[in-house]
C-alpha positions as protocol buffer text, in pm:
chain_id: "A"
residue {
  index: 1
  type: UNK
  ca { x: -638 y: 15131 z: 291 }
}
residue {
  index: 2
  type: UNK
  ca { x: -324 y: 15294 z: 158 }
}
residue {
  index: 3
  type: UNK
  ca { x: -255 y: 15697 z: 240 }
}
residue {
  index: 4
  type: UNK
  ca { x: -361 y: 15785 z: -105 }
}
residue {
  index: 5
  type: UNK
  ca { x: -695 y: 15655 z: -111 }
}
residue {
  index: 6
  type: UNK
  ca { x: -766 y: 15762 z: 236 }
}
residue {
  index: 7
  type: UNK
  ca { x: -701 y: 16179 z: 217 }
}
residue {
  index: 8
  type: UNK
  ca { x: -848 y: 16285 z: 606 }
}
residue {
  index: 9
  type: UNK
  ca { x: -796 y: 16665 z: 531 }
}
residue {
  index: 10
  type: UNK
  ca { x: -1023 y: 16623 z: 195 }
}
residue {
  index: 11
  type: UNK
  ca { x: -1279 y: 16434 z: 302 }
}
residue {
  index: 12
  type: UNK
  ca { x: -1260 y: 16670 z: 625 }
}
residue {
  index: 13
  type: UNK
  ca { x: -1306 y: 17012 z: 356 }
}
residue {
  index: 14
  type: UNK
  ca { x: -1588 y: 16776 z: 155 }
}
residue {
  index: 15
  type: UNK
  ca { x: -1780 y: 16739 z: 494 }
}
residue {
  index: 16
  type: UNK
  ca { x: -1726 y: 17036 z: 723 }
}
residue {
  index: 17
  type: UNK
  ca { x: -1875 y: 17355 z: 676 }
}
residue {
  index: 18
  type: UNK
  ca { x: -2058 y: 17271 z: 379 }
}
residue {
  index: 19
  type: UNK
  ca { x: -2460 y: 17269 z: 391 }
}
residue {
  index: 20
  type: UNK
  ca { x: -2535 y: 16869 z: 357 }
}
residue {
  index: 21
  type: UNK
  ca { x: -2844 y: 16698 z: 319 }
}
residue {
  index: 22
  type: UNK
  ca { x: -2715 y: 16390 z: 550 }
}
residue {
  index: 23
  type: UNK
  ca { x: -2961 y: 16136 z: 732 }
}
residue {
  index: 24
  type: UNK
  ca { x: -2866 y: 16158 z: 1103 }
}
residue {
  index: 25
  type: UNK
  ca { x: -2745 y: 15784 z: 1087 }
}
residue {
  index: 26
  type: UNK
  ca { x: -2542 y: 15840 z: 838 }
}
residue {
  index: 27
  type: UNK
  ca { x: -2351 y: 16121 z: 965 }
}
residue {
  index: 28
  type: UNK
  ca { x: -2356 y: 15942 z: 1327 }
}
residue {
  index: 29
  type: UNK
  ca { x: -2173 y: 15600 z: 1086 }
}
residue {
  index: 30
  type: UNK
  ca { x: -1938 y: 15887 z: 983 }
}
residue {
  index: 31
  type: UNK
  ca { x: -1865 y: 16040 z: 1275 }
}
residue {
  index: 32
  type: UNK
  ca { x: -1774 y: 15729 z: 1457 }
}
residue {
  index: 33
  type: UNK
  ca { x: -1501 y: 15629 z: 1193 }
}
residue {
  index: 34
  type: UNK
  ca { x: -1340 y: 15914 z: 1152 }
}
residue {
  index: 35
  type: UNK
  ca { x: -1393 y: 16102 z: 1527 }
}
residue {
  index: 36
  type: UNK
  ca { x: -1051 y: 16018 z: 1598 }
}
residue {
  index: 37
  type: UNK
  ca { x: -823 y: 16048 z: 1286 }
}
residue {
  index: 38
  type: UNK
  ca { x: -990 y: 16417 z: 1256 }
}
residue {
  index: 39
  type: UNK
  ca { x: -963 y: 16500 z: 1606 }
}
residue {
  index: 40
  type: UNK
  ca { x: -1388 y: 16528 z: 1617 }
}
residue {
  index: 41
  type: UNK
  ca { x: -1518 y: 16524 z: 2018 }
}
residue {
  index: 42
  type: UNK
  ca { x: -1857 y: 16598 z: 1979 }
}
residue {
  index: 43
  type: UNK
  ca { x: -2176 y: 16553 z: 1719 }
}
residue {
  index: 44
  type: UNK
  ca { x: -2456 y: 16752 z: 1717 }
}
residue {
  index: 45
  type: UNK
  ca { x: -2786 y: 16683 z: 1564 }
}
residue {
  index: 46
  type: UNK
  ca { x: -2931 y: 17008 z: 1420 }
}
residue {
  index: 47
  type: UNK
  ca { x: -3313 y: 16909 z: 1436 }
}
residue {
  index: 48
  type: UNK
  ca { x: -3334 y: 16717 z: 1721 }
}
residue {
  index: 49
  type: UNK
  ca { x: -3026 y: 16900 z: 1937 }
}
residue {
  index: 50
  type: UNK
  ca { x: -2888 y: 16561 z: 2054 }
}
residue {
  index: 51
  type: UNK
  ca { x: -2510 y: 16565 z: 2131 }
}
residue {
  index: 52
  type: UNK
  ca { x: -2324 y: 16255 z: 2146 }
}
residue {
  index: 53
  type: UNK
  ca { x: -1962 y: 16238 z: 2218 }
}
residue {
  index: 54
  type: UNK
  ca { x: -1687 y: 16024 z: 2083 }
}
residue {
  index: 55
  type: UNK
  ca { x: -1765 y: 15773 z: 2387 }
}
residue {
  index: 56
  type: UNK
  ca { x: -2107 y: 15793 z: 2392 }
}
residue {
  index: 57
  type: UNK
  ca { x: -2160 y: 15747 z: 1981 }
}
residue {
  index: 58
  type: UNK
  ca { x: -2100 y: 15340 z: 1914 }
}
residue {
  index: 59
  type: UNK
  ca { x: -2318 y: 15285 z: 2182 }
}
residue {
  index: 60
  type: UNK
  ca { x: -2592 y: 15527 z: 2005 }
}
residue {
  index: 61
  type: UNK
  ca { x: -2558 y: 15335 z: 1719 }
}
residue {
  index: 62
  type: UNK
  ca { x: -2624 y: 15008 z: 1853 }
}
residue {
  index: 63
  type: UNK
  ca { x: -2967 y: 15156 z: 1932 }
}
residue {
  index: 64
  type: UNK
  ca { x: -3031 y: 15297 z: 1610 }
}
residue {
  index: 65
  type: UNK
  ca { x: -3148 y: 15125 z: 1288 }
}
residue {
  index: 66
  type: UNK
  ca { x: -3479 y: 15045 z: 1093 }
}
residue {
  index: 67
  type: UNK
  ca { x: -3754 y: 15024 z: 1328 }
}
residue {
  index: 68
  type: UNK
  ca { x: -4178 y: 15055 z: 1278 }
}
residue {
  index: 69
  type: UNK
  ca { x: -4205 y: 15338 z: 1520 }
}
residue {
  index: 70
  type: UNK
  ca { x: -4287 y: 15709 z: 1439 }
}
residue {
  index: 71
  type: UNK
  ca { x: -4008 y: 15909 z: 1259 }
}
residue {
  index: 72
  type: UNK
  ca { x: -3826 y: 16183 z: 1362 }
}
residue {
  index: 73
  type: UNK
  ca { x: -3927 y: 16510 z: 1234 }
}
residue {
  index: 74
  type: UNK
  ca { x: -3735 y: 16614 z: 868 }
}
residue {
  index: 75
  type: UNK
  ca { x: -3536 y: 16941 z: 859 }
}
residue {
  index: 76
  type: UNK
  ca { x: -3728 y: 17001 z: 540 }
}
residue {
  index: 77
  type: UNK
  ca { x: -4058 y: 16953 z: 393 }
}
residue {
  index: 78
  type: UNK
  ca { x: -4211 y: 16668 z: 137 }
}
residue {
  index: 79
  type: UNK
  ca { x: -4486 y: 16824 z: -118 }
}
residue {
  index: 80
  type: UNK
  ca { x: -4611 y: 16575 z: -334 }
}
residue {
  index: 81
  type: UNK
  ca { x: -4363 y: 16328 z: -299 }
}
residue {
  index: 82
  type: UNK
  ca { x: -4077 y: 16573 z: -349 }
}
residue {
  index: 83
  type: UNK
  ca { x: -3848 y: 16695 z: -94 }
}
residue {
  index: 84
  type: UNK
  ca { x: -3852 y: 17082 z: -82 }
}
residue {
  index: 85
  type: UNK
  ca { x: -3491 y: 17192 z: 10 }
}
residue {
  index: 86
  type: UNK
  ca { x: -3395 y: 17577 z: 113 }
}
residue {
  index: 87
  type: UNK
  ca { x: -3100 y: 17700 z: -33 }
}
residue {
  index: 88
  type: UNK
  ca { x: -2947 y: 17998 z: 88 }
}
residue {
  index: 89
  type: UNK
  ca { x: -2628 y: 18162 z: -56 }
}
residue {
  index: 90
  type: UNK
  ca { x: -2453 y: 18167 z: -372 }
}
């Protein structure tokens, strides 16, 4: 991929700091392509409080995918059908 299709420091300002609504494998994919180009050591999962480190991540993921088992608890709740976000801020 040339240098102007891959910009680190804006995809870095589109995903840092910024309230996403991210499914954990999905940021844990992320993480582990882009942990060392943006100088990332360590994930943490907000709802469950799992770290995993640079290392310790492609091994994670090799244990991860779609399974039968019981899901994890959301970080928001499902009325109806519809997920109910908060939003907080302006």
């Amino acid at each position: 991929m040339t240098a102007e299709l891959r910009n680190l420091p804006h995809i870095a300002s589109m995903a840092f700091n910024e309230p996403l609504m991210l499914e954990p494998a999905y940021a844990r994919v992320f993480f582990c392509a882009l942990a060392d180009q943006l100088g990332i050591s360590r994930l943490t999962d907000a709802v469950s409080g799992d770290s995993l480190t640079a290392g310790e991540a492609p091994a994670a993921l090799a244990l991860s995918g779609d399974d039968d088992g019981p899901r994890q608890a959301r970080s928001y709740q499902v009325m109806n059908g519809i997920a109910v976000l908060p939003v907080s801020g302006t």
